[in-house]
C-alpha positions as CSV (number, residue, x, y, z in Angstrom):
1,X,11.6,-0.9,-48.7
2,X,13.1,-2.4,-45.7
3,X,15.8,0.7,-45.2
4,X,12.3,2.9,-45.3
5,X,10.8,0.9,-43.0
6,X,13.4,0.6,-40.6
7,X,13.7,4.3,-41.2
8,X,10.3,5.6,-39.9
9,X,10.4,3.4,-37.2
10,X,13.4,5.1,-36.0
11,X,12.2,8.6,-36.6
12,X,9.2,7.3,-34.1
13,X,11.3,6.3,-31.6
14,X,13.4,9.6,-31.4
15,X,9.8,11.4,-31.2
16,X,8.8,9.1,-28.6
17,X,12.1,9.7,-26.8
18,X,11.7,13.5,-27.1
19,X,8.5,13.4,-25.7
20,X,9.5,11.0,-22.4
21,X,12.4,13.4,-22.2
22,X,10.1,16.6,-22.2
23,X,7.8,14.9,-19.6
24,X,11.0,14.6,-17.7
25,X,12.0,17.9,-17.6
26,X,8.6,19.0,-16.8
27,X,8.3,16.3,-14.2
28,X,11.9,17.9,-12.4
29,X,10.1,21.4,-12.8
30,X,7.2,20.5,-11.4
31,X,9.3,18.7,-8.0
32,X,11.0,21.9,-7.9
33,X,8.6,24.3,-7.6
34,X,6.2,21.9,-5.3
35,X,9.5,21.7,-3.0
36,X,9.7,25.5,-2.4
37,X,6.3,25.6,-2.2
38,X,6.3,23.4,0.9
39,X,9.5,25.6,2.2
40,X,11.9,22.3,1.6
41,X,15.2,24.1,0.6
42,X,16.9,21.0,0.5
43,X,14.7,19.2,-1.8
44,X,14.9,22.2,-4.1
45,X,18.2,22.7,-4.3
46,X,18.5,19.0,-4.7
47,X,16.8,19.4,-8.7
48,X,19.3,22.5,-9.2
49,X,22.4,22.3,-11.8
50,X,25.6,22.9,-9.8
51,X,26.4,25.9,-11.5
52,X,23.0,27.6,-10.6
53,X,22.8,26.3,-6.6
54,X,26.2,28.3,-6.0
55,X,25.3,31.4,-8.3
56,X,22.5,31.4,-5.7
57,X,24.4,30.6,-2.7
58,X,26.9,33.1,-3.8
59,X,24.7,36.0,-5.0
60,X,22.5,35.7,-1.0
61,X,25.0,34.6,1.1
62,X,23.3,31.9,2.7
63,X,22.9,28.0,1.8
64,X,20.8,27.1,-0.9
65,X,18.2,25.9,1.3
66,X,17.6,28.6,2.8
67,X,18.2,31.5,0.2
68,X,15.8,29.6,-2.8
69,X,13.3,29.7,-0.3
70,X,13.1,33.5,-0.4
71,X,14.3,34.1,-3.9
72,X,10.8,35.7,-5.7
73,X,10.4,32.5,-7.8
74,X,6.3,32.6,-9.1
75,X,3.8,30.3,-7.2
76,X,3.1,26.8,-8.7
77,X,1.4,26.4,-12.0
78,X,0.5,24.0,-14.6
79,X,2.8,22.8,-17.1
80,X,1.4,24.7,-20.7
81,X,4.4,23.6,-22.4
82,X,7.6,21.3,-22.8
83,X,10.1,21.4,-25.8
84,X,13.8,19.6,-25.4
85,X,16.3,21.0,-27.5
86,X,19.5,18.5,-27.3
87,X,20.7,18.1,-24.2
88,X,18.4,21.9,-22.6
89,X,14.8,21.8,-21.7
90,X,12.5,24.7,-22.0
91,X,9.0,23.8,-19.9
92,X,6.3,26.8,-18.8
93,X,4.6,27.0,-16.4
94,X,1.0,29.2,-16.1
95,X,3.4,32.3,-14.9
96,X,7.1,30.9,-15.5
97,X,9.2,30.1,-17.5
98,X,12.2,27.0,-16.3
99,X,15.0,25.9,-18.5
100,X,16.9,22.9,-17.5
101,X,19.9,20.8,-18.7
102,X,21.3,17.3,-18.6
103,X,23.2,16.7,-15.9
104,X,25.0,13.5,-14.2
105,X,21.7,12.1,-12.6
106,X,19.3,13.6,-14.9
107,X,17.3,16.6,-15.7
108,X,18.7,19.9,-13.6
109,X,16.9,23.1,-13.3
110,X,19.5,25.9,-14.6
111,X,17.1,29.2,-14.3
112,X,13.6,29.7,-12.9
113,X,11.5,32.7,-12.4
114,X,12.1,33.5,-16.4
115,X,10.1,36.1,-18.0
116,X,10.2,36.8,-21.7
117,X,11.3,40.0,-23.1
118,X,10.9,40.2,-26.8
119,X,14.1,39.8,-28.5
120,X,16.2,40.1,-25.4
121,X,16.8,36.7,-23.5
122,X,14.7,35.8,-20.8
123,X,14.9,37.9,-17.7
124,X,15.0,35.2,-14.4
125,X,15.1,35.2,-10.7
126,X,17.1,32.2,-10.3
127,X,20.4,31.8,-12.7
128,X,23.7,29.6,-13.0
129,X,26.7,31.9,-13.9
């Protein structure tokens, strides 16, 4: 009876911990897109994963803070939706799509401006390589 006990109270507490977690990752996307939204690069680029900064600094030609501000990433939105899935975050937005990771320092923004395409993987303005 005890084992059960301390069972379920365990399976709470990883659903509680996959919710804060998804509320974190939404919370990151949110910062994100508010920061391009006021045209601050730096704080932007700031909530990127590594990889996906220089795929973007790389692929314009120009600093992160200045080429996210004219990738074609969507206007703000509200969250619809947050699902974790290990250590990746999928959270949409009314008109995007983000998916983040885990990185040293928290949640990291690894592609924005996604799109769904059926069966194919999601088609996005912003990528790590």
């Amino acid at each position: 009876m005890a084992v059960g006990a301390a069972l379920a109270v365990l399976a709470l507490a990883g659903c509680g911990s996959v919710t804060d977690r998804g509320d974190a990752a939404a919370a990151v996307t949110v910062r994100m897109v508010d920061a391009v939204t006021a045209k601050d690069g730096a704080a932007a680029c700031a909530l990127l994963a590594p990889d996906t900064a220089a795929e973007l600094e790389q692929s314009a030609g120009r600093p992160c803070a200045e080429a996210i501000l004219e990738a074609d990433l969507p206007g703000p939105g509200s969250v619809s939706h947050s699902k974790v899935y290990g250590q990746w975050a999928q959270v949409r937005l009314n008109g995007d799509t983000v998916f983040l990771a885990v990185c040293p320092g928290g949640w990291r923004v690894v592609a924005a401006g996604c799109t769904a395409r059926g069966e194919e993987p999601y088609d996005c303005v912003l990528q790590g390589g």
